[in-house]
C-alpha positions in Angstrom: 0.0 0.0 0.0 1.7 3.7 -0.9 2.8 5.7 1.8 0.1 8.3 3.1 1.3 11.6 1.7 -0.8 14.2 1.8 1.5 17.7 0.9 3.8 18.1 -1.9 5.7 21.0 -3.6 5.9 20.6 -7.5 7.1 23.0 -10.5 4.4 23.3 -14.0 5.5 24.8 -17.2 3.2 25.3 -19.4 4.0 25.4 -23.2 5.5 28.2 -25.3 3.4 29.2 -27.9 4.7 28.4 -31.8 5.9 31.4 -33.9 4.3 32.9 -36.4 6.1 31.9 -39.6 7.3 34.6 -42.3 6.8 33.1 -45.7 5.6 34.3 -48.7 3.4 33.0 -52.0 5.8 31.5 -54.8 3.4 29.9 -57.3 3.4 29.5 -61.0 0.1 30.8 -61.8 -1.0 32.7 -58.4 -0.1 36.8 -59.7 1.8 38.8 -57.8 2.2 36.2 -54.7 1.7 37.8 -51.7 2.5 36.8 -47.7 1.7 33.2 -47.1 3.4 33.1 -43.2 1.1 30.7 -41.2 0.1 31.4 -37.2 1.6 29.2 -34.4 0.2 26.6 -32.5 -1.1 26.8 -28.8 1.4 25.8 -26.2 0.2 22.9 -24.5 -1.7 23.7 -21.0 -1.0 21.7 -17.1 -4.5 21.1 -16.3 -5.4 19.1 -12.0 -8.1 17.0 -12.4 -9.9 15.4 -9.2 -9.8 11.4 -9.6 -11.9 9.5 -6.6 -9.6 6.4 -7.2 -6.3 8.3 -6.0 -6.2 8.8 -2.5 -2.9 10.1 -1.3 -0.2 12.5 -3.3 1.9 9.6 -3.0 2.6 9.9 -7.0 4.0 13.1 -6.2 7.3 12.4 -3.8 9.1 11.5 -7.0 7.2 13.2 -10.1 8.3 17.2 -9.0 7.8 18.7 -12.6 5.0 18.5 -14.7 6.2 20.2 -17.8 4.1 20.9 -21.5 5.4 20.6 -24.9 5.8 24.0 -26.5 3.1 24.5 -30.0 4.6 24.2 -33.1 5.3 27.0 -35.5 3.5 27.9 -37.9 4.3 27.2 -42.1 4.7 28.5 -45.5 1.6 28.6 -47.3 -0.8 29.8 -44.9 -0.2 26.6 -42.9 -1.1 26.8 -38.8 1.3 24.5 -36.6 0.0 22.2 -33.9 -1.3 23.1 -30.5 0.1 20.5 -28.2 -1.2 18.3 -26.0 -2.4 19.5 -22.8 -1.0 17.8 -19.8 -3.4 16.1 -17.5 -2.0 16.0 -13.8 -5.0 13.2 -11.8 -4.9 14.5 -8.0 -7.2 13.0 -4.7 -10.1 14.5 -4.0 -10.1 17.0 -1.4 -6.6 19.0 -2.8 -6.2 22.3 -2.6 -3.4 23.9 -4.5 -1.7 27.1 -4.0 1.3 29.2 -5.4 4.6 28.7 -3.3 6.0 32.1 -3.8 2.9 33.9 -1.8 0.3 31.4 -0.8 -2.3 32.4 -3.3 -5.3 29.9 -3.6 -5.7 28.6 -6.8 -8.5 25.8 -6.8 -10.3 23.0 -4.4 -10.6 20.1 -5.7 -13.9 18.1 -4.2 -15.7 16.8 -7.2 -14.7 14.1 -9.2 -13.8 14.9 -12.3 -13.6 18.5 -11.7 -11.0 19.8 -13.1 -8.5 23.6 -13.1 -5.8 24.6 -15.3 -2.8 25.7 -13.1 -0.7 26.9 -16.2 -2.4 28.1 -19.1 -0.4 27.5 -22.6 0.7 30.5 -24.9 -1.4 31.1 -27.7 0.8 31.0 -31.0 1.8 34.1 -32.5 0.9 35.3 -35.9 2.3 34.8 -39.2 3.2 37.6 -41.5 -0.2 37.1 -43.3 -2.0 38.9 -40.4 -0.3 42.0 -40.6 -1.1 42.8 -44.2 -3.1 45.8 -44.4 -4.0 48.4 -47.7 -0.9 50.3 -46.6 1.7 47.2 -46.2 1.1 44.7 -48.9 4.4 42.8 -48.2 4.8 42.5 -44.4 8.1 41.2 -43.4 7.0 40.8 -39.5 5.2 38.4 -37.4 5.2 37.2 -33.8 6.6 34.7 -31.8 4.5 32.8 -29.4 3.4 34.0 -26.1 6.2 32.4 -23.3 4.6 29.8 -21.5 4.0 29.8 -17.8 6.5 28.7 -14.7 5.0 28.1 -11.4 5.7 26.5 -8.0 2.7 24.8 -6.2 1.4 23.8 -3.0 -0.3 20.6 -3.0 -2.6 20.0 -0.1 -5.1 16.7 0.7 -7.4 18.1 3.0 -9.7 14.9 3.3 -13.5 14.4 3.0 -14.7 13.0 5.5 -18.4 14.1 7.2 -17.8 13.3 11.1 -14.1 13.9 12.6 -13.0 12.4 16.2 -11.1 14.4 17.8 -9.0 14.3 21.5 -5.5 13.2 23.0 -3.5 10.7 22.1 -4.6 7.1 23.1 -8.0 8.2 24.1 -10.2 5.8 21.8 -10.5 7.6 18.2 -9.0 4.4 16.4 -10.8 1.9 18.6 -14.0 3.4 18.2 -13.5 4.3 14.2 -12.8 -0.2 14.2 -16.3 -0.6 15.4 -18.2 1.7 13.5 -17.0 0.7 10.7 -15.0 -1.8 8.6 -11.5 0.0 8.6 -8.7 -1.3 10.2 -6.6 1.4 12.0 -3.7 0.8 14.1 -4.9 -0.1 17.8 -2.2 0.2 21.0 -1.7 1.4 24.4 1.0 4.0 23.2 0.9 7.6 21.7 1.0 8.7 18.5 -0.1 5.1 17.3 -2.3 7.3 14.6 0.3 9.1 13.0 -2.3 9.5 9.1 -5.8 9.8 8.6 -7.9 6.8 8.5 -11.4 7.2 7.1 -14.4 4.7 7.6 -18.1 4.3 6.1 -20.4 4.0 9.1 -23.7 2.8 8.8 -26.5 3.6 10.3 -29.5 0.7 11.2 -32.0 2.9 9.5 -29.9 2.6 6.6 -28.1 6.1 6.8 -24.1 6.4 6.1 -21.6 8.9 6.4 -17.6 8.7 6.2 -15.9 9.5 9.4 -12.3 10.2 10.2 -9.6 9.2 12.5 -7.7 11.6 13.1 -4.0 12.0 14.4 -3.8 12.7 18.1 -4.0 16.3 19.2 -2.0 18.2 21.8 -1.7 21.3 23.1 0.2 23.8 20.8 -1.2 21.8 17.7 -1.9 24.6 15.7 1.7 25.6 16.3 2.8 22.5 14.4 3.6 20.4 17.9 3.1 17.4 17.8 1.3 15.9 14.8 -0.8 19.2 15.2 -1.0 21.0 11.4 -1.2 17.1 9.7 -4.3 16.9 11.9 -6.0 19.9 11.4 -5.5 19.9 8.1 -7.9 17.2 7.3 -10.6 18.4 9.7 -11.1 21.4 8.0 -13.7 19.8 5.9 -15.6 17.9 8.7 -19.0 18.6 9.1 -19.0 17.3 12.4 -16.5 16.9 15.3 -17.2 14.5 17.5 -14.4 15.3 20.9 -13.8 11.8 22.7 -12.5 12.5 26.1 -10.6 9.2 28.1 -12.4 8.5 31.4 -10.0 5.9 32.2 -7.1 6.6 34.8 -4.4 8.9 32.5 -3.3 10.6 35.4 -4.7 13.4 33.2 -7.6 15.8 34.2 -11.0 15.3 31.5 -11.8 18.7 31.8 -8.6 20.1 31.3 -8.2 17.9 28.0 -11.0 18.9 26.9 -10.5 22.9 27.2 -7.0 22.5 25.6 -8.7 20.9 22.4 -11.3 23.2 22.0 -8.5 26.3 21.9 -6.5 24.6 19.8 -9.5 24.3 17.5 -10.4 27.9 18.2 -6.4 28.6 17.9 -6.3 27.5 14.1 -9.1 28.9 12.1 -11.2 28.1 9.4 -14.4 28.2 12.0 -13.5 24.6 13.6 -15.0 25.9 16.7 -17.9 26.9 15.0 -18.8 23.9 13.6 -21.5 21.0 15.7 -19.9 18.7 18.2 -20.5 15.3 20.1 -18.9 15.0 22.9 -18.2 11.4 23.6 -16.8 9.9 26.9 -15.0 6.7 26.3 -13.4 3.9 28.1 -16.6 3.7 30.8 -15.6 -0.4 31.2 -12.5 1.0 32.8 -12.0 0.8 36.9 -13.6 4.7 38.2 -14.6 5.9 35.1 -18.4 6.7 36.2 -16.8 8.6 39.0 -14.6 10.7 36.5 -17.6 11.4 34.3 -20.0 12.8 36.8 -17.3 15.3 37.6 -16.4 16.1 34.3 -20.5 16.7 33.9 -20.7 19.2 36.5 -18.3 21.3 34.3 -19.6 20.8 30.9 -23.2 22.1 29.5 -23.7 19.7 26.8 -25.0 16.0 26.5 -22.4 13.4 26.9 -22.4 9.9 25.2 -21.0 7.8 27.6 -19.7 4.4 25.6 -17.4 1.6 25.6 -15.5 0.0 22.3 -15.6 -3.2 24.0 -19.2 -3.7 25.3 -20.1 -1.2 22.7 -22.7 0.4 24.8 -24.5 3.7 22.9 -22.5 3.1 20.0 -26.0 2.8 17.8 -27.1 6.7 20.0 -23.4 7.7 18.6 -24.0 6.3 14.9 -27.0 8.1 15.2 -26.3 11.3 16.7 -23.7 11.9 14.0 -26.4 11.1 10.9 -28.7 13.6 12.2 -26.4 16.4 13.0 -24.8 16.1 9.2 -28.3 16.2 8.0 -29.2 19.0 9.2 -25.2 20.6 9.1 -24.3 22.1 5.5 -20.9 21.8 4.1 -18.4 24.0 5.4 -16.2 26.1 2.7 -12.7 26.4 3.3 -12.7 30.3 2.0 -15.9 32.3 2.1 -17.3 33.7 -1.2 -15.9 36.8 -0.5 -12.8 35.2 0.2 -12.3 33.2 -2.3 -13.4 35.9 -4.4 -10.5 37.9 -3.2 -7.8 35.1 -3.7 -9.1 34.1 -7.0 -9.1 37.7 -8.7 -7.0 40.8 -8.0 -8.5 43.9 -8.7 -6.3 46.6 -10.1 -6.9 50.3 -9.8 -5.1 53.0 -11.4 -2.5 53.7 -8.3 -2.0 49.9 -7.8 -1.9 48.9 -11.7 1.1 46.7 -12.3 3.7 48.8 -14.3 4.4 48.3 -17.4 8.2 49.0 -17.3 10.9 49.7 -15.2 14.7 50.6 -15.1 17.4 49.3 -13.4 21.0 50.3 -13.1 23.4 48.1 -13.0 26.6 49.5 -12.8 27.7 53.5 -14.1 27.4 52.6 -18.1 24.8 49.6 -18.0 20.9 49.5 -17.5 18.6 47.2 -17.5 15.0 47.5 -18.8 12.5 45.0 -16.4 8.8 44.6 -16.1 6.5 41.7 -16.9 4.6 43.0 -19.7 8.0 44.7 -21.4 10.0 41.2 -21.2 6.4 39.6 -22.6 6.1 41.7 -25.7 10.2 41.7 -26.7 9.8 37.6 -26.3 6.8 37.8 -28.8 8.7 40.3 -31.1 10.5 38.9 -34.1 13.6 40.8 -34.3 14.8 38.5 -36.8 13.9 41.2 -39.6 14.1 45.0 -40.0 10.6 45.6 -39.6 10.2 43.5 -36.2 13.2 45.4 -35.0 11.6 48.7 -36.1 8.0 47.1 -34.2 10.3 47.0 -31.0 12.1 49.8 -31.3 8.7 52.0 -31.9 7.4 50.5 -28.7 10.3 51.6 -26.3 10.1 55.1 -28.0 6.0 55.0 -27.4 6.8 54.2 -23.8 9.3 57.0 -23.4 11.8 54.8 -22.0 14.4 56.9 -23.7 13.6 59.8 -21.9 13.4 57.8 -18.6 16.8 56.9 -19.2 18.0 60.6 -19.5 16.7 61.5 -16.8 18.5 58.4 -14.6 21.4 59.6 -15.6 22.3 57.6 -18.6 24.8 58.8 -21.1 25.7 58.2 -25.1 27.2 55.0 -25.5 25.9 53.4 -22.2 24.8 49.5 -22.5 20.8 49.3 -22.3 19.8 45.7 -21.6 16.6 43.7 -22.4 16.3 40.0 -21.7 18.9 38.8 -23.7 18.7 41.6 -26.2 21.3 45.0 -25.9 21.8 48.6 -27.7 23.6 51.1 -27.0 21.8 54.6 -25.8 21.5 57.4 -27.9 20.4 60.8 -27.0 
């Protein structure tokens, strides 16, 4: 069985779009010919689609780059290249993927099938024949295809599961999960014996089910990353239901006290956990003084306690039950609020904010460098290969009055003015 793996950090590069050919029309009985450059093909696209049969990123410990071919360029006679392949990256449901460099959501994965492209593929730049107009019958430009996309992601399994037990270590989540249902977690009388999610179809007698999740033992400072802390709250995120199981066996350990250090770390971490319904369960009550402890423990809580035991399995239907009507009745928690989501999936620019088109950089007394997303993205799609694509570039750095930023930097005739890869010298 693969390894339980439920974050990963992976690299996608999408595909480069194909370039725009320049070609012209050499035929024996076609007058006067004319440009016959073809347009690129689309740069193939990294698209995460949810798949129900995967359920850990296990596939990912190894595979770190998912990387698209680039389209193919386009012909002589009018002839298009290829858009390539798309490449189809099957996650578990339940993963939610974000950018490394600043944490920005991308998508949550929860349906199967559902599917969100990470790294959209360049579109393919134009062939000479597109830039023939009444005024230029002969073009002798076209584009090259728009740079594909580079990313770093987050991947994060953030399980589905309806009902999540919760409590210390060793207090009966994994015991109790074995008879509810028919999975098979690790059972002993040690900590940490839970160290990855277990889920488990539980089935109601009135023919009711629901999936619910044994979780990794909490304690205190969990939502500081102690312990096994983050791995477990991770995956309760999506529960609909907690369900706290507090030990009334002899720990040495104080109920009450337990039971106050898991509810702040719930209230500690976010995403509404303390918000959401909850069972609390007292287990162990076969144990030697257990009765005792609970009837102590009830003086200090106001809420109804289930009182059970895995191995007589008293109230174990009045648990199975409890949890089915609460998720009836419980709608699914988001992990980001419309508004939230709406604020990680779009950024809104203004005028003050808008994100520059250029800027310069000096680089030592006699050297500049011209940066800027949208400047680097246009020279890349410029095909300088022919006077007029050099005259297209150089137009677009005079329209930008870059030259007359440059003066008044500081820069002087003959200093080196870089872009990308490309560099001229600076003329007043």
């Amino acid at each position: 069985m693969p390894t339980f793996i439920d974050r990963a950090v992976i690299e996608v590069r999408s595909g480069k779009g194909g370039d725009g050919a320049i070609a012209f029309r050499r035929e024996k009985y076609v007058a006067k010919g004319g440009p016959a450059g073809g347009n690129g093909g689309r740069g193939g696209s990294v698209i995460f689609r949810a798949n129900s049969h995967i359920n850990t990123l296990f596939n990912f410990r190894h595979s770190k780059a998912f990387i698209a071919k680039d389209g193919e360029n386009g012909g002589i006679k009018n002839q298009y290249g290829h858009a390539s392949p798309d490449v189809i990256v099957d996650v578990p449901l339940g993963t939610v993927i974000f950018e490394e460099k600043d944490h920005a959501f991308l998508g949550d994965l929860v349906e199967d099938g559902k599917t969100i492209v990470v790294a959209k593929g360049g579109r393919g730049g134009r062939g000479n024949t597109c830039f023939k107009s009444s005024i230029n019958r002969v073009p002798k430009i076209a584009e090259n295809g728009e740079p594909g996309i580079r990313k770093r992601l987050i991947l994060e399994l953030k399980m589905l599961a309806d009902v999540g037990l919760v409590g210390f270590p060793s207090v009966g989540k994994s015991t109790l999960l074995s008879v509810v249902s028919a999975a098979k977690p690790e059972i002993a009388d040690y900590p940490f014996t839970t160290i990855v999610p277990n889920l488990g179809l539980v089935s109601a007698k009135d023919g009711r089910s629901f999936v619910m999740a044994d979780l990794p033992g909490l304690i205190e400072g969990a939502h500081l990353g102690k312990g096994l802390g983050l791995t477990f709250l991770r995956h309760i995120e999506r529960c609909r239901v907690i369900v706290h199981v507090i030990d009334m066996s002899e720990t040495g350990r104080d109920p009450y006290e337990d039971y106050k250090a898991i509810l702040n770390e719930l209230d500690c971490y976010g995403f509404g956990l303390n918000k959401r319904p909850s069972i609390l369960v007292a287990s162990k009550m076969d144990e030697e003084g257990a009765k005792e402890r609970l009837e102590e423990f009830k003086k200090k809580v106001d809420q109804e306690i289930i009182p059970i035991s895995a191995i007589s399995e008293d109230n174990i239907d009045l648990l199975i039950y409890k949890c089915a009507d609460l998720i009836e009745k419980t709608p699914l928690f988001p992990l980001y609020s419309e508004d939230e989501e709406e604020l990680l999936d779009h950024k809104t620019y203004t005028l003050e904010d808008e994100e520059q088109y250029f800027y310069i950089k000096r680089l030592d007394a006699h050297t500049w460098e011209i940066l800027g997303d949208k400047m680097i993205k246009f020279y890349k799609m410029t095909n300088i290969s022919t006077d007029e694509g050099m005259m297209v570039l150089m137009s677009k750095i005079r329209k930008l009055r870059i030259d007359d930023k440059l003066e008044e930097l500081g820069a002087e005739d003959g200093d080196t003015v870089i872009l990308d890869d490309f560099s001229f010298e600076y003329v007043r």
